[in-house]
LUMTIDREN-114176 format. One record per atom (N, C-alpha, C): x, y, z; residue in one letter; residue number from 1; atom name. Coordinates in nm, 4 decimals, always signed. Atoms other than C-alpha are relative to their C-alpha. Layout:
% LUMTIDREN-114176
<px:X	py:Y	pz:Z	resn:A	resi:NUM	name:CA>
...
//
This chain:
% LUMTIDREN-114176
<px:+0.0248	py:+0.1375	pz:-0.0423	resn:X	resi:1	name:N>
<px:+13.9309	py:-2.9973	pz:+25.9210	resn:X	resi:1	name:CA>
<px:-0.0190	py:-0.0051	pz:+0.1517	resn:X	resi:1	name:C>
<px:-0.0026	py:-0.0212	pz:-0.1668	resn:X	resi:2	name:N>
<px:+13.8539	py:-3.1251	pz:+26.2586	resn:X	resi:2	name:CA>
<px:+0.0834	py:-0.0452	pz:+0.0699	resn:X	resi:2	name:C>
<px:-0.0725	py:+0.0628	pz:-0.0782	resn:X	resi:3	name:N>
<px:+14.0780	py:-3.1886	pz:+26.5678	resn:X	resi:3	name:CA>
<px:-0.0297	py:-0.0914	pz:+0.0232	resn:X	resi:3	name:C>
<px:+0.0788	py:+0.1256	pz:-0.0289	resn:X	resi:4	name:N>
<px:+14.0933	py:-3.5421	pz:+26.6122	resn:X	resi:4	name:CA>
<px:+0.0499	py:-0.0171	pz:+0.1478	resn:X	resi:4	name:C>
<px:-0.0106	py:+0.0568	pz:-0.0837	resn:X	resi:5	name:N>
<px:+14.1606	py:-3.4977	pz:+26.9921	resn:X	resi:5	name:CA>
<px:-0.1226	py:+0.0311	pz:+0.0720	resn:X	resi:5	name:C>
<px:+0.1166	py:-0.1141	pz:-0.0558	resn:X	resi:6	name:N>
<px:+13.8501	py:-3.2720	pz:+27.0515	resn:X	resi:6	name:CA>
<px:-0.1134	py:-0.0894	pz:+0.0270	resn:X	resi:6	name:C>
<px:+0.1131	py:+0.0671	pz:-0.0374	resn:X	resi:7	name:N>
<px:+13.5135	py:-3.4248	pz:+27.1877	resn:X	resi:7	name:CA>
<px:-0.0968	py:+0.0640	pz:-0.1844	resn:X	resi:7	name:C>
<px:+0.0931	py:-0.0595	pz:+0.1240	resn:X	resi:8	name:N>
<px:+13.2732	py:-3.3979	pz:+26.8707	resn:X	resi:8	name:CA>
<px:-0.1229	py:+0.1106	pz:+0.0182	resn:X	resi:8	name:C>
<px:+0.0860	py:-0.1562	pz:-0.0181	resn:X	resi:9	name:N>
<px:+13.0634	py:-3.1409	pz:+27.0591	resn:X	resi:9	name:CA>
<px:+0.0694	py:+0.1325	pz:+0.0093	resn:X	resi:9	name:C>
<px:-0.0531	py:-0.1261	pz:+0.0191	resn:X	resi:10	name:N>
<px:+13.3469	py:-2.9096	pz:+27.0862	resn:X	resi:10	name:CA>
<px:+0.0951	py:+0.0290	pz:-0.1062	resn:X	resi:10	name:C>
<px:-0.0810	py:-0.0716	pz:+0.1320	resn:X	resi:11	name:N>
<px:+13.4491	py:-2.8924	pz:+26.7442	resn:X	resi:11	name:CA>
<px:-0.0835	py:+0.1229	pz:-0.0679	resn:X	resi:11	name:C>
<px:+0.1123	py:-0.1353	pz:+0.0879	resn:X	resi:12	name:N>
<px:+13.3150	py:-2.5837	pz:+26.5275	resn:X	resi:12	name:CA>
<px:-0.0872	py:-0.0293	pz:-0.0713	resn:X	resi:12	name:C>
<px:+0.1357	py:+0.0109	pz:+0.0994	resn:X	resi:13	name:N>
<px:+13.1544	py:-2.7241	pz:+26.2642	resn:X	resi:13	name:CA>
<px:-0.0886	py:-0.0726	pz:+0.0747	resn:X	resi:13	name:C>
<px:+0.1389	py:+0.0582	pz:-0.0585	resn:X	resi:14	name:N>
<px:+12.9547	py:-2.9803	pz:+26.5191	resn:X	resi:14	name:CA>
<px:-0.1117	py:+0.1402	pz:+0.0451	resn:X	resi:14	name:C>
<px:+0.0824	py:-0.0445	pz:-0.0928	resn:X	resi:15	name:N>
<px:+12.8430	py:-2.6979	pz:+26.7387	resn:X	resi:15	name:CA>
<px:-0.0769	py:+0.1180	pz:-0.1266	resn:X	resi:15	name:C>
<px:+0.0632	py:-0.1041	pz:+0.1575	resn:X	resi:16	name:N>
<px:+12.7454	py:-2.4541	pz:+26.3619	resn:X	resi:16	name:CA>
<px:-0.0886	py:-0.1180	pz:-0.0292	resn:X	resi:16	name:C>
<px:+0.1122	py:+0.0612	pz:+0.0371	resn:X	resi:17	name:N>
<px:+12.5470	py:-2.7744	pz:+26.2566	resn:X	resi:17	name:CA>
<px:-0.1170	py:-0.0572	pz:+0.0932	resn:X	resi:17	name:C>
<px:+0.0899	py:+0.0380	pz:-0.1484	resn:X	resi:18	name:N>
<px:+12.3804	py:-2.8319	pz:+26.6254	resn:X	resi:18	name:CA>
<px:-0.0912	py:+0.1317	pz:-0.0120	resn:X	resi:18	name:C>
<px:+0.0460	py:-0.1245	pz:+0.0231	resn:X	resi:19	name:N>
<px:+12.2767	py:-2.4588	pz:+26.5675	resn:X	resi:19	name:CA>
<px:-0.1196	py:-0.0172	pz:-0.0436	resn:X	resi:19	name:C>
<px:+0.1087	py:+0.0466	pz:+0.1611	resn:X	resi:20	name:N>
<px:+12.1027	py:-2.5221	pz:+26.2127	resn:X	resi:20	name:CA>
<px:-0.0841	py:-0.0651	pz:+0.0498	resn:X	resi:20	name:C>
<px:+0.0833	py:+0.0947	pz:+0.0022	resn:X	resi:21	name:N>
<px:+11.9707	py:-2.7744	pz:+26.3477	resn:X	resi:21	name:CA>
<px:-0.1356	py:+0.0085	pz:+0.0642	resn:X	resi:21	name:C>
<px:+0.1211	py:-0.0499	pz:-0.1046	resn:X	resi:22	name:N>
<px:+11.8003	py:-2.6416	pz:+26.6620	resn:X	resi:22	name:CA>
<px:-0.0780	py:+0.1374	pz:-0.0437	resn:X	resi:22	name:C>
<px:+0.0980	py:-0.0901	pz:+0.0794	resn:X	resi:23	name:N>
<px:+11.6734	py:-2.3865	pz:+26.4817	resn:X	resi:23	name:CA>
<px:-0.0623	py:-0.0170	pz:-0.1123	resn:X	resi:23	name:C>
<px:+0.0478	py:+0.0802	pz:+0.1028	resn:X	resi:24	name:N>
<px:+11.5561	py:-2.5614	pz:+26.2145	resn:X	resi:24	name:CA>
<px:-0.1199	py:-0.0825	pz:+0.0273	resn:X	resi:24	name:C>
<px:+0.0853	py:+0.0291	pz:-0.0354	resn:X	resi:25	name:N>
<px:+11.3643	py:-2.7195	pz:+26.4486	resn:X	resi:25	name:CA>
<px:-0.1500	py:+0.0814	pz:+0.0714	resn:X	resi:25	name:C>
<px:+0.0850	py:-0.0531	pz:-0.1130	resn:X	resi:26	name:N>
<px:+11.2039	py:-2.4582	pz:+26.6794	resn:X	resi:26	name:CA>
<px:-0.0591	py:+0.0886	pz:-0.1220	resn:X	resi:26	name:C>
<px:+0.1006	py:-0.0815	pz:+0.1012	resn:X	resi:27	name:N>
<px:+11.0980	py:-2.2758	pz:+26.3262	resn:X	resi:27	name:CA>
<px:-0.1209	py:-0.0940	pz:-0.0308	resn:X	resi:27	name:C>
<px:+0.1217	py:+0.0902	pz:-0.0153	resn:X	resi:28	name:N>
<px:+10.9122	py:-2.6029	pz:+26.2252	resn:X	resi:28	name:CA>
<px:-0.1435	py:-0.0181	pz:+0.1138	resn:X	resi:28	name:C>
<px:+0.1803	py:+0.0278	pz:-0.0933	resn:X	resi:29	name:N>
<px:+10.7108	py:-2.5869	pz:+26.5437	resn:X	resi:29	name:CA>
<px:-0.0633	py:+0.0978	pz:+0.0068	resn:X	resi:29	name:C>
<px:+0.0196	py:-0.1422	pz:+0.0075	resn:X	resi:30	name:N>
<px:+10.6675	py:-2.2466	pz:+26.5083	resn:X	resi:30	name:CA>
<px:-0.1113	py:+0.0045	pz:-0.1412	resn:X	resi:30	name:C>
<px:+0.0494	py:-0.0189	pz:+0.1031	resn:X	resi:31	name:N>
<px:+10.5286	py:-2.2887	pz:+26.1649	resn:X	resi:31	name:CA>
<px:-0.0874	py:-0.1293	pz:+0.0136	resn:X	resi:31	name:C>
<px:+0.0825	py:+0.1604	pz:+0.0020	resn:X	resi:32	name:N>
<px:+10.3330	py:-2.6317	pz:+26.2430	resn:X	resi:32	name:CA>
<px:-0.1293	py:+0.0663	pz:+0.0676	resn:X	resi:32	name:C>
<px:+0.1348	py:-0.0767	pz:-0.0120	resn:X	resi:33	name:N>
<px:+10.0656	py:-2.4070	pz:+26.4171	resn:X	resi:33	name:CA>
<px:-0.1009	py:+0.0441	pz:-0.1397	resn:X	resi:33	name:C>
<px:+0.0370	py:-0.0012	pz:+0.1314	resn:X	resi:34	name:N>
<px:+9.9659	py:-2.3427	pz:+26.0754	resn:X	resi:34	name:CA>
<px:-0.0614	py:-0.0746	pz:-0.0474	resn:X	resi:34	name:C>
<px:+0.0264	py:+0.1255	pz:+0.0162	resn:X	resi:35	name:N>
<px:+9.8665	py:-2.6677	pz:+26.0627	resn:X	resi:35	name:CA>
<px:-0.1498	py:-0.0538	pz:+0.0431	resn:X	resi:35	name:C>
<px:+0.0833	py:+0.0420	pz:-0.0899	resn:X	resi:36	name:N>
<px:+9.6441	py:-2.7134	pz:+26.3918	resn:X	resi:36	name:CA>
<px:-0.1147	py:+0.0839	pz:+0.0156	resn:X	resi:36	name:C>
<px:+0.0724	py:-0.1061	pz:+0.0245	resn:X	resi:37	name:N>
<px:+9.3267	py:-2.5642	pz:+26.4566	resn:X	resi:37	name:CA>
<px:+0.0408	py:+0.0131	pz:+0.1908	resn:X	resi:37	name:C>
<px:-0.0138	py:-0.0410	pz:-0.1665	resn:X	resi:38	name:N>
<px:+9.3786	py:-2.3612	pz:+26.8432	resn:X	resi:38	name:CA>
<px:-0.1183	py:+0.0241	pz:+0.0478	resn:X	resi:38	name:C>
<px:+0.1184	py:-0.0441	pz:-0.0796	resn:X	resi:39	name:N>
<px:+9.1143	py:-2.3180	pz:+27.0840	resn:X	resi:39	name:CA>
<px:+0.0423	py:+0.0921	pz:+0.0849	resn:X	resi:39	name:C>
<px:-0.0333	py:-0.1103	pz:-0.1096	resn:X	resi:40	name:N>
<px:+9.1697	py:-1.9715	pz:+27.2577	resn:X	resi:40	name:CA>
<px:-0.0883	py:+0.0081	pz:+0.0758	resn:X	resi:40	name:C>
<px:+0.0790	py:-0.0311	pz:-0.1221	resn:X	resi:41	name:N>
<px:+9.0662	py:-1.9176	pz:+27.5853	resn:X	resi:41	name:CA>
<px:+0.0361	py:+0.1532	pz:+0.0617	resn:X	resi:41	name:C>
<px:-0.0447	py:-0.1097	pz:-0.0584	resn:X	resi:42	name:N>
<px:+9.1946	py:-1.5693	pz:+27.6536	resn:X	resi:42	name:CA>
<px:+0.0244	py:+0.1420	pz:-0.1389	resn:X	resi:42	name:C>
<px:+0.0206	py:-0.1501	pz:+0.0880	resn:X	resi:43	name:N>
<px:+9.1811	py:-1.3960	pz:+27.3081	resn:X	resi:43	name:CA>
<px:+0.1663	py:+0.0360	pz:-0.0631	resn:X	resi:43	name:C>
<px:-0.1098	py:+0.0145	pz:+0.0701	resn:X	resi:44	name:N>
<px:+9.5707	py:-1.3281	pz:+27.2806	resn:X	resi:44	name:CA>
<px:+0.0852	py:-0.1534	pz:+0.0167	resn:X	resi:44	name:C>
<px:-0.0583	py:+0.1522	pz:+0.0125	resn:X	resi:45	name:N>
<px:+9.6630	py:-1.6913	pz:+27.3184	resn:X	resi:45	name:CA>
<px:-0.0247	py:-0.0858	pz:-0.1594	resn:X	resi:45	name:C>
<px:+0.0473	py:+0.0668	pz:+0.1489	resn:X	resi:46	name:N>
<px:+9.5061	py:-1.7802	pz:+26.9183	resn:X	resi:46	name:CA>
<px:+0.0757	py:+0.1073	pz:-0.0652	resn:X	resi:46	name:C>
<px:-0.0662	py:-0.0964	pz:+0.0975	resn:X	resi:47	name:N>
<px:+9.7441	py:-1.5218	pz:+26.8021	resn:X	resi:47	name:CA>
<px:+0.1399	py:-0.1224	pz:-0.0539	resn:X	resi:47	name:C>
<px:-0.0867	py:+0.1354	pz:+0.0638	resn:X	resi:48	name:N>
<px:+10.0337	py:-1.7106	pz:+26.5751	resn:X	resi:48	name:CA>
<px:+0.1480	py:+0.0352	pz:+0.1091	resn:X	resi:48	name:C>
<px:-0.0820	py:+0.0570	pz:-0.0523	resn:X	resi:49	name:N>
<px:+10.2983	py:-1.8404	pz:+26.7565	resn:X	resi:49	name:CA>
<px:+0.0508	py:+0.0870	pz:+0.1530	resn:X	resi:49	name:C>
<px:+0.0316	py:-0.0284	pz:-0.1670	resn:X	resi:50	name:N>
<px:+10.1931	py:-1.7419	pz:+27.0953	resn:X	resi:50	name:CA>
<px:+0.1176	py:-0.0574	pz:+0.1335	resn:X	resi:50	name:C>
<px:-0.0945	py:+0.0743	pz:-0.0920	resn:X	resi:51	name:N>
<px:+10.3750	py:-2.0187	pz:+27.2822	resn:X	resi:51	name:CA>
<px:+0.1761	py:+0.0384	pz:-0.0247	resn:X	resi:51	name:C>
<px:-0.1821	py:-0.0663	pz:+0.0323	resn:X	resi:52	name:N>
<px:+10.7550	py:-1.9133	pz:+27.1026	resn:X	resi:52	name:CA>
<px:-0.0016	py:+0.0825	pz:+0.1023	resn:X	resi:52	name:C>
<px:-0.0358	py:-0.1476	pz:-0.0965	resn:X	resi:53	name:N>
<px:+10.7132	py:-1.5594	pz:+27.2117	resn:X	resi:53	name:CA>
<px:-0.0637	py:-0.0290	pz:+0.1733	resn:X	resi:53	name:C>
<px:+0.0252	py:+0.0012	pz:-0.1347	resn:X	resi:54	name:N>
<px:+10.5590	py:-1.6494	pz:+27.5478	resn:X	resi:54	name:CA>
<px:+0.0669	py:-0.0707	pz:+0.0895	resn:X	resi:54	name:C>
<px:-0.1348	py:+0.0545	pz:-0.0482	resn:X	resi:55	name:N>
<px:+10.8057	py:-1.8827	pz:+27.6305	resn:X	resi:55	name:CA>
<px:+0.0890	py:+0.0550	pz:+0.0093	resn:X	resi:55	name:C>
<px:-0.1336	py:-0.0801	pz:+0.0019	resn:X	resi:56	name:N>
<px:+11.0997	py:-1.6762	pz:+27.5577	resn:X	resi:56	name:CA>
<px:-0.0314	py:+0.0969	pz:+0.0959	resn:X	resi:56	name:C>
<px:-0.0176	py:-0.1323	pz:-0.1087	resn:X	resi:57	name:N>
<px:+10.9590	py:-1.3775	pz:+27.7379	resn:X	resi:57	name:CA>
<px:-0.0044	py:-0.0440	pz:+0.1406	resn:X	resi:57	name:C>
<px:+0.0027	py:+0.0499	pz:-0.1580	resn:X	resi:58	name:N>
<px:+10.8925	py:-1.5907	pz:+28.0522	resn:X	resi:58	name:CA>
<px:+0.0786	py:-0.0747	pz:+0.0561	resn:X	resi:58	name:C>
<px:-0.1460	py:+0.0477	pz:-0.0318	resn:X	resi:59	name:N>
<px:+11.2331	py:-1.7617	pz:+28.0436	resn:X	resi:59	name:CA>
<px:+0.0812	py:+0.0998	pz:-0.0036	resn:X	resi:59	name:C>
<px:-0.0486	py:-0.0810	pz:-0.0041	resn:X	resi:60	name:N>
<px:+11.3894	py:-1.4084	pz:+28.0072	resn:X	resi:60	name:CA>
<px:-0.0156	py:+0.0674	pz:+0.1444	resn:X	resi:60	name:C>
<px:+0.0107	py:-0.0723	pz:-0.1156	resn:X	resi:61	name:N>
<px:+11.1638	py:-1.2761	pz:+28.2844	resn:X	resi:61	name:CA>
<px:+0.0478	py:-0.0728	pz:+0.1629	resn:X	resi:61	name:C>
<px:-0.0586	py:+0.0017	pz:-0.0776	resn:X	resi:62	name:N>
<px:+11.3047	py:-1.5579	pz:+28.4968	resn:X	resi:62	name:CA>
<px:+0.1104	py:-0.0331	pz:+0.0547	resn:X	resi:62	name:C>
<px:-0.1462	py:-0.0042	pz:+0.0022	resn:X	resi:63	name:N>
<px:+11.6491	py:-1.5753	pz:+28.4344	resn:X	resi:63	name:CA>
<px:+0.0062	py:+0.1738	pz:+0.0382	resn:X	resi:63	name:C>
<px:-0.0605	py:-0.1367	pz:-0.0713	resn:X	resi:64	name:N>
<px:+11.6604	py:-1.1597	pz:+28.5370	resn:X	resi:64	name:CA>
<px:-0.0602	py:-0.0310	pz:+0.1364	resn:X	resi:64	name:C>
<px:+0.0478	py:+0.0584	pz:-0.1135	resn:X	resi:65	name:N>
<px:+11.4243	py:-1.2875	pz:+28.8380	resn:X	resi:65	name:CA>
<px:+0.1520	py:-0.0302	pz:+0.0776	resn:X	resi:65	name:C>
<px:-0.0281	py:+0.1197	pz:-0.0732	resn:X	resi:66	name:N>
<px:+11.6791	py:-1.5702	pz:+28.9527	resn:X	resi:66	name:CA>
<px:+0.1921	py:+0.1345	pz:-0.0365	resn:X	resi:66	name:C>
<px:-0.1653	py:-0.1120	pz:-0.0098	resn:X	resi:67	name:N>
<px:+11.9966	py:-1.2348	pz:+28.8755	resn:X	resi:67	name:CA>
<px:-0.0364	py:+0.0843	pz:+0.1316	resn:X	resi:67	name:C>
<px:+0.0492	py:-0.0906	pz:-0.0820	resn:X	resi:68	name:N>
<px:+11.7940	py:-1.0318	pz:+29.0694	resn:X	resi:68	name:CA>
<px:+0.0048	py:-0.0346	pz:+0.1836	resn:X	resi:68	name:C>
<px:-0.0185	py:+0.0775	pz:-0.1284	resn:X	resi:69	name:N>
<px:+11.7734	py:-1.2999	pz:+29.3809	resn:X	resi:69	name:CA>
<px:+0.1069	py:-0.0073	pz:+0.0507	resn:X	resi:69	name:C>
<px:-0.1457	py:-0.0148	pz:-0.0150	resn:X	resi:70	name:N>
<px:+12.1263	py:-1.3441	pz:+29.3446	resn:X	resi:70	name:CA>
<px:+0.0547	py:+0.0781	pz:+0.0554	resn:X	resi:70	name:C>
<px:-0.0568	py:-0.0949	pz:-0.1041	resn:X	resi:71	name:N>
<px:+12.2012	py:-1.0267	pz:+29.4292	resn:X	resi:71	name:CA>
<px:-0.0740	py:+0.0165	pz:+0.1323	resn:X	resi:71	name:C>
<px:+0.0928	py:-0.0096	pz:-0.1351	resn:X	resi:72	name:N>
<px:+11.9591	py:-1.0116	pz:+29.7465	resn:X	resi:72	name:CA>
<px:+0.0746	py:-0.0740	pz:+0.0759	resn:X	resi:72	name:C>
<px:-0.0649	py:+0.0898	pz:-0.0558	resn:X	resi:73	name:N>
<px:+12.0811	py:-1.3180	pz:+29.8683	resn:X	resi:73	name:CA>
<px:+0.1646	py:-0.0346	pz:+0.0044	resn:X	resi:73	name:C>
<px:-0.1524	py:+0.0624	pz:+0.0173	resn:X	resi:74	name:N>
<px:+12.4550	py:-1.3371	pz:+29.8033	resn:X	resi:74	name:CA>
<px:+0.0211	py:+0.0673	pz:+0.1158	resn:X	resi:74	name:C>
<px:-0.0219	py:-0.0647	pz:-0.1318	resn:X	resi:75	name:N>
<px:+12.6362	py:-1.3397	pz:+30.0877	resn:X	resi:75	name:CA>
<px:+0.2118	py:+0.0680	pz:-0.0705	resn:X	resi:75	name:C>
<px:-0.1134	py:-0.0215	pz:-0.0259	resn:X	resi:76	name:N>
<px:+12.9983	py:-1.2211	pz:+30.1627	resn:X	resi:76	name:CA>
<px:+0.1358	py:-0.1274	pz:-0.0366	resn:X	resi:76	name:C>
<px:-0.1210	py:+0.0771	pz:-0.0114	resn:X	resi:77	name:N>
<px:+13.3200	py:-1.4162	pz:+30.0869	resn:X	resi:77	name:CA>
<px:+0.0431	py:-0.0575	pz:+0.1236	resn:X	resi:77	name:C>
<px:-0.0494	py:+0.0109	pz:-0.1282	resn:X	resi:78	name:N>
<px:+13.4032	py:-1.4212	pz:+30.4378	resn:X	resi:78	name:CA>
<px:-0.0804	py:-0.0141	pz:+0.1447	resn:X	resi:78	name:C>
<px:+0.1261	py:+0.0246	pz:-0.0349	resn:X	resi:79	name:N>
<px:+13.0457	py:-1.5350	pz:+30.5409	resn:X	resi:79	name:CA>
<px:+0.0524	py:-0.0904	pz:+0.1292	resn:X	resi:79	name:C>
<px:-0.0552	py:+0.0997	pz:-0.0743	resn:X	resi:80	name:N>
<px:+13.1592	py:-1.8344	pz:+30.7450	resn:X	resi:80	name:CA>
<px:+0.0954	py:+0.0434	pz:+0.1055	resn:X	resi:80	name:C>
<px:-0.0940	py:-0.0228	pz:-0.0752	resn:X	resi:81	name:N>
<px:+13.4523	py:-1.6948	pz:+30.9030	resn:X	resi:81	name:CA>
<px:-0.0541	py:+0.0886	pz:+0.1078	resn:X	resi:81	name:C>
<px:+0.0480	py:-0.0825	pz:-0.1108	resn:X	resi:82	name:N>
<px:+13.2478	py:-1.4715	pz:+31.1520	resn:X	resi:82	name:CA>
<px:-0.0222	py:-0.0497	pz:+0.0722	resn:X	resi:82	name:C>
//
């Protein structure tokens, strides 16, 4: 059962049926190409579900990007105190 002091986003079963859900959705759009006719301009862009995988890989490539900056740029703990 659920805690009734808990916010309803941090109970288990909300955040297991928020899951389902969002994936439930991002398959539908995934599979709704199926649907549309595409106009490619580049040849691998009319391949099926182009935008998923090209999204993911270019939110991967800049979340290691924005790790990668991090370390460049981080300073010292004791930055200020000099």
């Amino acid at each position: 059962m659920s805690e009734p002091n808990k916010h309803w986003l941090m109970r288990a079963e909300s955040i297991s049926l928020l899951w389902k859900i969002f994936i439930a959705i991002l398959a539908l759009t995934v599979l709704s190409e199926l649907l549309i006719h595409k106009h490619e301009y580049f040849g691998i862009d009319g391949s099926f579900g182009f935008s998923a995988w090209y999204g993911f890989i270019t939110c991967m490539a800049m979340v290691v990007a924005a790790k990668m900056l991090g370390y460049v740029l981080k300073r010292g703990e004791d930055y200020y105190d000099d």
